[in-house]
Backbone of each chain as nested JSON, in Angstrom:
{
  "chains": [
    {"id": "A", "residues": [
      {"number": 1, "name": "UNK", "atoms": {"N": [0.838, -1.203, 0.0], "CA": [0.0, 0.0, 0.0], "C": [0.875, 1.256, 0.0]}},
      {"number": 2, "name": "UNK", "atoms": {"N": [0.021, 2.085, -0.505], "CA": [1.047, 3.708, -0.963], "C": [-0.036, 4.572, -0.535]}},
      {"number": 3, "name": "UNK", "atoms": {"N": [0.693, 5.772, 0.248], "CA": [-0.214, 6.647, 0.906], "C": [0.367, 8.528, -0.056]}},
      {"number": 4, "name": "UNK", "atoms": {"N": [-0.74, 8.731, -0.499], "CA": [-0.388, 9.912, -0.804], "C": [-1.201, 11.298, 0.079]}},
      {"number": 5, "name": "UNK", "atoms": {"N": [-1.19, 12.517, -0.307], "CA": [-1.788, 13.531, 0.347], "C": [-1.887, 14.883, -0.564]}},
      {"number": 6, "name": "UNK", "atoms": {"N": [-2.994, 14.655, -1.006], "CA": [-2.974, 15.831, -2.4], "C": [-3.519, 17.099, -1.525]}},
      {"number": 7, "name": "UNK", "atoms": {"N": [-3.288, 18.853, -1.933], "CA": [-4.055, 19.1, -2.04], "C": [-4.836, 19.712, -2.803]}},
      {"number": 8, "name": "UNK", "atoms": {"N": [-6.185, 20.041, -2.487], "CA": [-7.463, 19.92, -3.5], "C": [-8.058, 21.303, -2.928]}},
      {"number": 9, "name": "UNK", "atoms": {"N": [-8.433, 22.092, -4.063], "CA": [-9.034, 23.429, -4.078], "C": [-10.165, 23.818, -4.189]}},
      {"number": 10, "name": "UNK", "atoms": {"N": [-11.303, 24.169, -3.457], "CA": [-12.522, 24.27, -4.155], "C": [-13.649, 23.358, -3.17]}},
      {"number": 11, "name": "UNK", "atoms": {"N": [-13.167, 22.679, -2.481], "CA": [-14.166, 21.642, -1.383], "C": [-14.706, 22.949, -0.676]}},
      {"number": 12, "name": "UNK", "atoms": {"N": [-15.779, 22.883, -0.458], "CA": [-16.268, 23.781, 0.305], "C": [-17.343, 23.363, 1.271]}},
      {"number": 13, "name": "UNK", "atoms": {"N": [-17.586, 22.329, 1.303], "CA": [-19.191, 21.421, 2.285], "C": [-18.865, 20.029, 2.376]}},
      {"number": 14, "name": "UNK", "atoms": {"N": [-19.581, 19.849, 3.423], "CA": [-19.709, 18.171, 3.407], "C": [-20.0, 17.511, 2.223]}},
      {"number": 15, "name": "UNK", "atoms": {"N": [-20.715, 18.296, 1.309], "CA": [-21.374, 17.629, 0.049], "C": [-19.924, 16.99, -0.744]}},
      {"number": 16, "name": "UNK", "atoms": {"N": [-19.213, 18.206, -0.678], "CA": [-18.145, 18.114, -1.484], "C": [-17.115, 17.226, -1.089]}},
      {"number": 17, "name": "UNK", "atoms": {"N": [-17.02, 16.855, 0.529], "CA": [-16.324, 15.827, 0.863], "C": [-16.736, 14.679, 0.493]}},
      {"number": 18, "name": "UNK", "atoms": {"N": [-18.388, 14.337, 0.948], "CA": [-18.9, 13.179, -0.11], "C": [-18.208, 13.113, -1.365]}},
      {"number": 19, "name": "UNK", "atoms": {"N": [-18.589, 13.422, -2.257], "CA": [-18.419, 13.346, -3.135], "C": [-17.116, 12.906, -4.071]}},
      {"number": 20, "name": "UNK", "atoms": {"N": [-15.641, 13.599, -3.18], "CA": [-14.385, 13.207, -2.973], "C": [-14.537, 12.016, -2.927]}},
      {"number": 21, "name": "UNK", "atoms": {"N": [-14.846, 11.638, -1.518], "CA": [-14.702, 10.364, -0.584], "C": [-15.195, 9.176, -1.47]}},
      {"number": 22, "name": "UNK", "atoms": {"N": [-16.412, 9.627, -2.27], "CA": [-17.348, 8.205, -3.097], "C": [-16.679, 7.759, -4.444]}},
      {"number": 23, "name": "UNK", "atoms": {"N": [-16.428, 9.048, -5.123], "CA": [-15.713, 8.922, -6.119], "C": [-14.339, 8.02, -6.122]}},
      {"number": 24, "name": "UNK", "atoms": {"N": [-13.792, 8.696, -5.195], "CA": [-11.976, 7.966, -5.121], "C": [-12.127, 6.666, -4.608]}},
      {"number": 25, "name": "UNK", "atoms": {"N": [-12.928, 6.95, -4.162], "CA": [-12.965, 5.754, -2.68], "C": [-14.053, 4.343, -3.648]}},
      {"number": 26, "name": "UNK", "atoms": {"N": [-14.201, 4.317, -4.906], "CA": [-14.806, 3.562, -5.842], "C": [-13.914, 3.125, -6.724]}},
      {"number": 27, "name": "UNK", "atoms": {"N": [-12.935, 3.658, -7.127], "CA": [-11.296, 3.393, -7.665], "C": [-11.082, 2.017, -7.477]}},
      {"number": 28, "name": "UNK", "atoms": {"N": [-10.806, 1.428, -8.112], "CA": [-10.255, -0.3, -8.174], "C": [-8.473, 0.149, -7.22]}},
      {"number": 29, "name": "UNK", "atoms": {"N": [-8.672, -0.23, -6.405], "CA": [-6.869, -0.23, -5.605], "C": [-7.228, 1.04, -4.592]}},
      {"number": 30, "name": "UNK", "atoms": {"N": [-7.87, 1.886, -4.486], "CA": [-8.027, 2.284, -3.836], "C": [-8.469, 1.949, -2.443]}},
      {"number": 31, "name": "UNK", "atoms": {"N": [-7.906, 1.687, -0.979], "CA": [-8.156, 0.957, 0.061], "C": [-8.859, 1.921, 1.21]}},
      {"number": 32, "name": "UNK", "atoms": {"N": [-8.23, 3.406, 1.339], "CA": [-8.843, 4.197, 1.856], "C": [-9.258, 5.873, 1.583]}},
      {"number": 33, "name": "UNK", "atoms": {"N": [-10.106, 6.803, 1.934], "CA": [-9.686, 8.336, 1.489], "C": [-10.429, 8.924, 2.515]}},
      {"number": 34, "name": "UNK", "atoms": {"N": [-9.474, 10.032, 2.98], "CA": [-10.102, 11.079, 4.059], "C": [-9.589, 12.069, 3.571]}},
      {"number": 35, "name": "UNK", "atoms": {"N": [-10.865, 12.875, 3.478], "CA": [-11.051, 14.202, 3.322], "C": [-10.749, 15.112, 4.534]}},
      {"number": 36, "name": "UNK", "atoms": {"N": [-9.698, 16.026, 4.425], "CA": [-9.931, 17.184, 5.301], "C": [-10.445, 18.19, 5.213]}},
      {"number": 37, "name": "UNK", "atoms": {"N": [-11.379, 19.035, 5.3], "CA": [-12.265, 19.931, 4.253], "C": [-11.594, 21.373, 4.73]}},
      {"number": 38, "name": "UNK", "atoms": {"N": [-11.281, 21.444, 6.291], "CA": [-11.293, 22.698, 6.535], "C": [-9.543, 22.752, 5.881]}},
      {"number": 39, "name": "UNK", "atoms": {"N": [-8.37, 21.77, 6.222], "CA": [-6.972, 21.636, 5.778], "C": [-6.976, 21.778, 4.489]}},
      {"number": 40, "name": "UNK", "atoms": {"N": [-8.189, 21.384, 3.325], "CA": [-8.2, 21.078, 1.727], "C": [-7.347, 20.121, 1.433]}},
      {"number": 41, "name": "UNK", "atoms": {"N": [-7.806, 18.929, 2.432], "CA": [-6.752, 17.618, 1.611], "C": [-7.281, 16.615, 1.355]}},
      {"number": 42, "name": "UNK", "atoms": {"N": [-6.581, 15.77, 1.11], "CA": [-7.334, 14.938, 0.445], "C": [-6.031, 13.543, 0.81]}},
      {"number": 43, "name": "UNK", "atoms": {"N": [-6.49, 12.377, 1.422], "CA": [-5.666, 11.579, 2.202], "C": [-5.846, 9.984, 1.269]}},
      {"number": 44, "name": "UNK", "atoms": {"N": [-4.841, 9.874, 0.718], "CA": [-5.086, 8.475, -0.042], "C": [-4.258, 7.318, 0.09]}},
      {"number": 45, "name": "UNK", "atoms": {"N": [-4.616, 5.947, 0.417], "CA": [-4.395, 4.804, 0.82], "C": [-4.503, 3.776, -0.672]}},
      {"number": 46, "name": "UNK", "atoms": {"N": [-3.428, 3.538, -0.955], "CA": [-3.925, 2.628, -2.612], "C": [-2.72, 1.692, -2.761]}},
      {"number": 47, "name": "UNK", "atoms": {"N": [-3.487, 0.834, -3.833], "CA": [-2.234, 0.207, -4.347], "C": [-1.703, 0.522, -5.565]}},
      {"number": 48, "name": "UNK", "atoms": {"N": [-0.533, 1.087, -5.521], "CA": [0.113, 1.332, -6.805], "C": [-0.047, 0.294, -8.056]}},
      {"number": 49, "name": "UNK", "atoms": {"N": [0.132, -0.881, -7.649], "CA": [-0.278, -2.103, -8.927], "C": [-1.351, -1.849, -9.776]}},
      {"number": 50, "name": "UNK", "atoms": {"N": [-2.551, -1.388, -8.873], "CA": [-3.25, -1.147, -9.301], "C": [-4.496, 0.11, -9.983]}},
      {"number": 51, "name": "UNK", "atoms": {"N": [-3.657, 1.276, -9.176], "CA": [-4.058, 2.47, -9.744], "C": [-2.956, 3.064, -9.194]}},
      {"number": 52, "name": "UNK", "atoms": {"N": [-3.202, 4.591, -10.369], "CA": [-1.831, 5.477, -9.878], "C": [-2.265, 6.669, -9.41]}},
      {"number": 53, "name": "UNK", "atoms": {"N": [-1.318, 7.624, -8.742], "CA": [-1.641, 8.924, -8.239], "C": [-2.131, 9.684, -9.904]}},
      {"number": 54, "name": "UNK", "atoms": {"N": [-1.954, 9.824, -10.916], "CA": [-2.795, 10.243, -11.974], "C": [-4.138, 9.848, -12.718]}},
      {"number": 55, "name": "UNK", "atoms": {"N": [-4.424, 8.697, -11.934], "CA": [-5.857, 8.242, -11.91], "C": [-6.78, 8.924, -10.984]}},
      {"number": 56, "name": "UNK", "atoms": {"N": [-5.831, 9.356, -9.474], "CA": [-6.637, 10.007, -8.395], "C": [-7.139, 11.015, -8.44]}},
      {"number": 57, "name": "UNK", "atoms": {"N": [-5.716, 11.878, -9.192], "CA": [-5.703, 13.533, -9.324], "C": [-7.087, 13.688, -10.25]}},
      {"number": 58, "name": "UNK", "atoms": {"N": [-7.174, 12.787, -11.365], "CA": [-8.186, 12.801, -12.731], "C": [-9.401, 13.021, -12.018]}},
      {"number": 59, "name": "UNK", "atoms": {"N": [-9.48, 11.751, -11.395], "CA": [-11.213, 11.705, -10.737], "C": [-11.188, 12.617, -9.846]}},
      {"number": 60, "name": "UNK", "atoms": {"N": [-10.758, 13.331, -8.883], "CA": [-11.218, 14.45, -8.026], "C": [-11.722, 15.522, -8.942]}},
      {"number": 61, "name": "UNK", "atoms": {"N": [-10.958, 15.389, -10.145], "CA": [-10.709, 16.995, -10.393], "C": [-11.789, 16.839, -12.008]}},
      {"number": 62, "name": "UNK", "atoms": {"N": [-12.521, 15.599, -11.71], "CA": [-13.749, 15.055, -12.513], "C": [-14.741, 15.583, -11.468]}},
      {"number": 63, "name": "UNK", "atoms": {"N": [-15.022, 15.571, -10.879], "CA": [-15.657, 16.037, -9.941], "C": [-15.708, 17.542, -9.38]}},
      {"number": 64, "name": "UNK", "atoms": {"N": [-14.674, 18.475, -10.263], "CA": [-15.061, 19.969, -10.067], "C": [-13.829, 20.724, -9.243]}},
      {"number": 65, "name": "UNK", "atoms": {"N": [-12.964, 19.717, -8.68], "CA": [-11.685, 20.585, -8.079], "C": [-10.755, 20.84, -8.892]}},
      {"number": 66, "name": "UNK", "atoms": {"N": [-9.894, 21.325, -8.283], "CA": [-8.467, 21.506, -8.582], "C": [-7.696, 20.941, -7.339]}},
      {"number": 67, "name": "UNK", "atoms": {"N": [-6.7, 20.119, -8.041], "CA": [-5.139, 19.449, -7.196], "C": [-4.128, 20.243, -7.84]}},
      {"number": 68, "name": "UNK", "atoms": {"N": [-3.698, 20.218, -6.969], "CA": [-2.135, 21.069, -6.973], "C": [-1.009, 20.336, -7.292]}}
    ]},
    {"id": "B", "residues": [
      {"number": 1, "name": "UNK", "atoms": {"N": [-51.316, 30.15, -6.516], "CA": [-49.543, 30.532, -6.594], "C": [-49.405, 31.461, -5.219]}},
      {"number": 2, "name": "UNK", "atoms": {"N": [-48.422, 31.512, -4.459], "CA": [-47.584, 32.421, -3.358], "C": [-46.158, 32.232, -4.216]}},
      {"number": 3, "name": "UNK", "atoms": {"N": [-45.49, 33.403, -3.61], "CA": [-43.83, 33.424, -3.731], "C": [-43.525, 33.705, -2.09]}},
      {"number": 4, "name": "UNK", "atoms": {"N": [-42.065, 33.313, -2.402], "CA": [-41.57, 34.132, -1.37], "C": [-39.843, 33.791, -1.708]}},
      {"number": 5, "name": "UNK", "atoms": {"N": [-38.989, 35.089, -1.229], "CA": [-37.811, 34.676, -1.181], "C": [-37.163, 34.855, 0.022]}},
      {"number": 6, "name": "UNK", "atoms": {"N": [-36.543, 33.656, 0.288], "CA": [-35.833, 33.301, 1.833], "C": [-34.255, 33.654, 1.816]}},
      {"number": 7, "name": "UNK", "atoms": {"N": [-33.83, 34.666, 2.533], "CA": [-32.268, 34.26, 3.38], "C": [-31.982, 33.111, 3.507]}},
      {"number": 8, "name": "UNK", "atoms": {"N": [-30.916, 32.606, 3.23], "CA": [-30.581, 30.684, 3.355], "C": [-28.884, 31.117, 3.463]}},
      {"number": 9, "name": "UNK", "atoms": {"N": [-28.535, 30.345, 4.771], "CA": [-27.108, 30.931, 4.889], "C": [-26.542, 29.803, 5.294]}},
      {"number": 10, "name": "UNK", "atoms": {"N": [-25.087, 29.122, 4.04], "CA": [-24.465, 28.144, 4.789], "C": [-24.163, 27.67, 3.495]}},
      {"number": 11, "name": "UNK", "atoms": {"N": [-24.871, 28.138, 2.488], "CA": [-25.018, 26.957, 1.087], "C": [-24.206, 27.466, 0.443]}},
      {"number": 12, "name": "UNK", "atoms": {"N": [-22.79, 26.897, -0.146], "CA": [-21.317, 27.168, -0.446], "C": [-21.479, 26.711, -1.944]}},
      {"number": 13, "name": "UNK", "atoms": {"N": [-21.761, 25.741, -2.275], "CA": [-21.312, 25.126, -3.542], "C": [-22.316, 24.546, -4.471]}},
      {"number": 14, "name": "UNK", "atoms": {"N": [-22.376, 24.153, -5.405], "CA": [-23.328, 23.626, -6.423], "C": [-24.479, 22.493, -5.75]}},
      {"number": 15, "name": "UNK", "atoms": {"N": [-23.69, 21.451, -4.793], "CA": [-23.666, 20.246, -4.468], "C": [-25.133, 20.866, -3.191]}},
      {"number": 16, "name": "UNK", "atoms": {"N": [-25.044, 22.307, -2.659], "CA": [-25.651, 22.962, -1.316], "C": [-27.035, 23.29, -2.669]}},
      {"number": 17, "name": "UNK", "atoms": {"N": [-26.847, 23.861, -3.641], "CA": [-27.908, 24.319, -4.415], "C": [-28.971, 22.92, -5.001]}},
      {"number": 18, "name": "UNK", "atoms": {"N": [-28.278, 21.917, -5.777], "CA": [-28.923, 21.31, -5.749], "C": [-29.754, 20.092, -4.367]}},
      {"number": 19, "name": "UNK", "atoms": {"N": [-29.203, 20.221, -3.282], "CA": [-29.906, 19.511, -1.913], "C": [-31.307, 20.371, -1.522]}},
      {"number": 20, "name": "UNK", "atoms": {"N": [-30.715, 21.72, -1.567], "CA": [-32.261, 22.726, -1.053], "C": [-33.385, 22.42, -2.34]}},
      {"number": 21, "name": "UNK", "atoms": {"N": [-32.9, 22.54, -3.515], "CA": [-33.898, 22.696, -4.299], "C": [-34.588, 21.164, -4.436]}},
      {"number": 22, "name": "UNK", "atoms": {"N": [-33.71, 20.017, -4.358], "CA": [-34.62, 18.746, -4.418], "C": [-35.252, 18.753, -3.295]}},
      {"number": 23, "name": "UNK", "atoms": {"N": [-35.091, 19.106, -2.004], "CA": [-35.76, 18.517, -0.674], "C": [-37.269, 19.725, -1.066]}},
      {"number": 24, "name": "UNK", "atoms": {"N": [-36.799, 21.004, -1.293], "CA": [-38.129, 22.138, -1.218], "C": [-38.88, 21.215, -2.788]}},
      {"number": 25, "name": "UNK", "atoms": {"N": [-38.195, 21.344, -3.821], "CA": [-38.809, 20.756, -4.779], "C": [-39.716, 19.566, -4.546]}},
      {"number": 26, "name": "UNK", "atoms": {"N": [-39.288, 18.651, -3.572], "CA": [-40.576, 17.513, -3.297], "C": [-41.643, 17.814, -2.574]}},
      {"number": 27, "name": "UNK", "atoms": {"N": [-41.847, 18.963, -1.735], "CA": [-42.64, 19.351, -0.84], "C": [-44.246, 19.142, -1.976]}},
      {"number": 28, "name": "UNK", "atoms": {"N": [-45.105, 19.021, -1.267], "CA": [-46.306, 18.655, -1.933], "C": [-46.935, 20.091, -1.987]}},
      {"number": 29, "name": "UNK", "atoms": {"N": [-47.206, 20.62, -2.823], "CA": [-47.643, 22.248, -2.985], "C": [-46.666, 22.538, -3.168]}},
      {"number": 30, "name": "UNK", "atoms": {"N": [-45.152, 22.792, -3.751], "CA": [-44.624, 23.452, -4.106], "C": [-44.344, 23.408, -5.708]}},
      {"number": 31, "name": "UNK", "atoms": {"N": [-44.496, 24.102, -6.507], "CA": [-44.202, 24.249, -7.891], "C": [-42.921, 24.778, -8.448]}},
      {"number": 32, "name": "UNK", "atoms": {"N": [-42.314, 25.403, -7.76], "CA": [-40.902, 25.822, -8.291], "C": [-40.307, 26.59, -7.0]}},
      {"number": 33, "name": "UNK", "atoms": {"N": [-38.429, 26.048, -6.998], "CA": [-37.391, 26.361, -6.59], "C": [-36.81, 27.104, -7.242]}},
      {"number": 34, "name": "UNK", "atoms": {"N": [-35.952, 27.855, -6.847], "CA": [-34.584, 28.507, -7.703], "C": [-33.655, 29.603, -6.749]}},
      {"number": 35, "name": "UNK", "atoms": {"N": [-32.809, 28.491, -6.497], "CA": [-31.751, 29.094, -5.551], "C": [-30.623, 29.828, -6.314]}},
      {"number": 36, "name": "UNK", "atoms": {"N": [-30.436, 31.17, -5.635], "CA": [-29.023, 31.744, -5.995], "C": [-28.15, 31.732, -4.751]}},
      {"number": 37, "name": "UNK", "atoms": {"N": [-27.186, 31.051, -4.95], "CA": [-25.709, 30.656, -4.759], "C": [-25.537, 32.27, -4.638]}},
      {"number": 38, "name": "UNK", "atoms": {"N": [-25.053, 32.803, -4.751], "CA": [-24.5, 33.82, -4.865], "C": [-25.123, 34.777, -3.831]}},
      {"number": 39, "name": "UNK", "atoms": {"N": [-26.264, 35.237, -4.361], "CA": [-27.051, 36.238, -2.949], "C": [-27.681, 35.3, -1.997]}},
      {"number": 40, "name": "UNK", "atoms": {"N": [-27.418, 34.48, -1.372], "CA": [-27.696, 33.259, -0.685], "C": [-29.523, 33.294, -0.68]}},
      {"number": 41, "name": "UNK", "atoms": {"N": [-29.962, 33.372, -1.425], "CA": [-31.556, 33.346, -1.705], "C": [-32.158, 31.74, -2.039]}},
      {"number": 42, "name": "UNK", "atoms": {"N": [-33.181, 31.676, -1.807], "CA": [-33.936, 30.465, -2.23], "C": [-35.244, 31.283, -2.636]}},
      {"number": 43, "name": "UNK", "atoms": {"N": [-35.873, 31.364, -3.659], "CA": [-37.149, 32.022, -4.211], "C": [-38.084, 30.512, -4.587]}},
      {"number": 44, "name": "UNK", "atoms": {"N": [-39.123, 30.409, -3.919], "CA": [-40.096, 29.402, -3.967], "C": [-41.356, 30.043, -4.424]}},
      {"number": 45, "name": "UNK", "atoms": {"N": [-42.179, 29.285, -5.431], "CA": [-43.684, 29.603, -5.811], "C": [-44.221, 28.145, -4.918]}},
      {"number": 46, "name": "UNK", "atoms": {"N": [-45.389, 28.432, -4.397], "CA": [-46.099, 27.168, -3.742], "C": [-47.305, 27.781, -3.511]}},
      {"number": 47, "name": "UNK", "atoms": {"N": [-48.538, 26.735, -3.264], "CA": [-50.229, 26.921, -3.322], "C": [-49.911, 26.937, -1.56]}},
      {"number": 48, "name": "UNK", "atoms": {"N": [-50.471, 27.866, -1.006], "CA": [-50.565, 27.936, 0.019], "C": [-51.778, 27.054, 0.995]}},
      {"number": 49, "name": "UNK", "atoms": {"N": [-52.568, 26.554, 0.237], "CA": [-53.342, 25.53, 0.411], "C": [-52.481, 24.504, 1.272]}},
      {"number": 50, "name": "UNK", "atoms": {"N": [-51.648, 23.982, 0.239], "CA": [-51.075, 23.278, -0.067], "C": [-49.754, 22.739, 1.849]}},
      {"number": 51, "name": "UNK", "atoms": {"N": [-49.11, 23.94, 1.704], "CA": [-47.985, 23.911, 1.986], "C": [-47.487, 25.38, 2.939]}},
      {"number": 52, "name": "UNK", "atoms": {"N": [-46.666, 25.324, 3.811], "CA": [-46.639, 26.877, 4.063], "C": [-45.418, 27.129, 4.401]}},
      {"number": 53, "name": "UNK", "atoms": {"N": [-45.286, 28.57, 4.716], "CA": [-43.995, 29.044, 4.556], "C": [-43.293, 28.559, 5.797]}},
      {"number": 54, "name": "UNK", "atoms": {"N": [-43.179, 27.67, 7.001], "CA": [-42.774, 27.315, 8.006], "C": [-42.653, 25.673, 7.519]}},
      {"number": 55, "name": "UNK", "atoms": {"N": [-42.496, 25.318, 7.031], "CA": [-42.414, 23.943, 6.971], "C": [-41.577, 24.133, 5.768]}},
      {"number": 56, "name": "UNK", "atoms": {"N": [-41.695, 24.728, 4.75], "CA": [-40.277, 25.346, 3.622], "C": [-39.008, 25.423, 4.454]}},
      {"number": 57, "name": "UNK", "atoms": {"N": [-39.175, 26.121, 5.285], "CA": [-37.923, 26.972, 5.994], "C": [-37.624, 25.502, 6.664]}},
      {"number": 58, "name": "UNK", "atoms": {"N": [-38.29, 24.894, 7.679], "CA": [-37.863, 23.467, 8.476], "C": [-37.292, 22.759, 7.495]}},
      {"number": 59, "name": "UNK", "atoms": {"N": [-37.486, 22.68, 6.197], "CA": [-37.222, 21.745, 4.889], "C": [-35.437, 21.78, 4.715]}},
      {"number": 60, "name": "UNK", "atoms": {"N": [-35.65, 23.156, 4.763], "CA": [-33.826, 24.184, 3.865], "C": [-33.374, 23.313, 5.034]}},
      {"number": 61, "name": "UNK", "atoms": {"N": [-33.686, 24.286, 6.464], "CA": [-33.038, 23.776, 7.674], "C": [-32.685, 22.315, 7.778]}},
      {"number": 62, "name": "UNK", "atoms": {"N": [-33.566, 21.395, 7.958], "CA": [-33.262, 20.229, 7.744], "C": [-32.111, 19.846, 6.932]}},
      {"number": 63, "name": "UNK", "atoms": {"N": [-31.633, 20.635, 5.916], "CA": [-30.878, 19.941, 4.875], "C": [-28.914, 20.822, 6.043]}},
      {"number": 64, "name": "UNK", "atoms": {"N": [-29.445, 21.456, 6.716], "CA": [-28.251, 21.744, 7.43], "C": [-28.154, 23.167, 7.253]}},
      {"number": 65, "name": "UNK", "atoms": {"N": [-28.891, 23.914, 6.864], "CA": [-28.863, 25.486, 6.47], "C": [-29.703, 26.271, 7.458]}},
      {"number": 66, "name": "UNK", "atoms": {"N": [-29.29, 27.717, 7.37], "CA": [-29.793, 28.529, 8.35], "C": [-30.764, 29.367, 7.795]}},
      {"number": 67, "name": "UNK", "atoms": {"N": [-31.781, 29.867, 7.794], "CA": [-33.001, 30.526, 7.812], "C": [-33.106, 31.509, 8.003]}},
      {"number": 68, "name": "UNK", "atoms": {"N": [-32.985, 32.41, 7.728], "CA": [-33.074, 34.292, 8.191], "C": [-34.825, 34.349, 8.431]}}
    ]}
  ]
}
């Protein structure tokens, strides 16, 4: 397992943490994701074998953010 | 038909606009939503028969928003 820590611009509500959280957190290799809403991060648990940090960045930022 | 437009304070993002308008939108007597994001407004048409302006406002609230 590989832990990354993006951060993400634009979360502004719980909605928006949902939404993070369901999306990433639906990712094939993806094992865990916590949102920090008030920090703007975004906390990821995966397996590299099976998805990469440019699969993660994609889908958040499918969803209306910006990663840095 | 009644109108009315409500103060609604809390609703940040797209994800806050569409929650108020589906929860007020199902209310039985209500015919139209249309929230602005921006001047934190919610403008509702509803049959007052129907539905009233205190159970709208419990509706927003419910969804986690504040009520002027």
């Amino acid at each position: 397992m590989e832990n990354i820590v993006l951060n993400v611009k634009g979360m502004s509500c719980n909605h928006c943490v949902k939404a993070v959280q369901d999306s990433v957190g639906a990712l094939n290799g993806v094992n865990a994701v916590k949102v920090d809403l008030e920090a703007g991060t975004v906390a990821v648990e995966f397996d590299g074998n099976a998805v990469n940090v440019g699969q993660i960045k994609e889908t958040i930022e499918d969803q209306g953010y910006d990663v840095e």
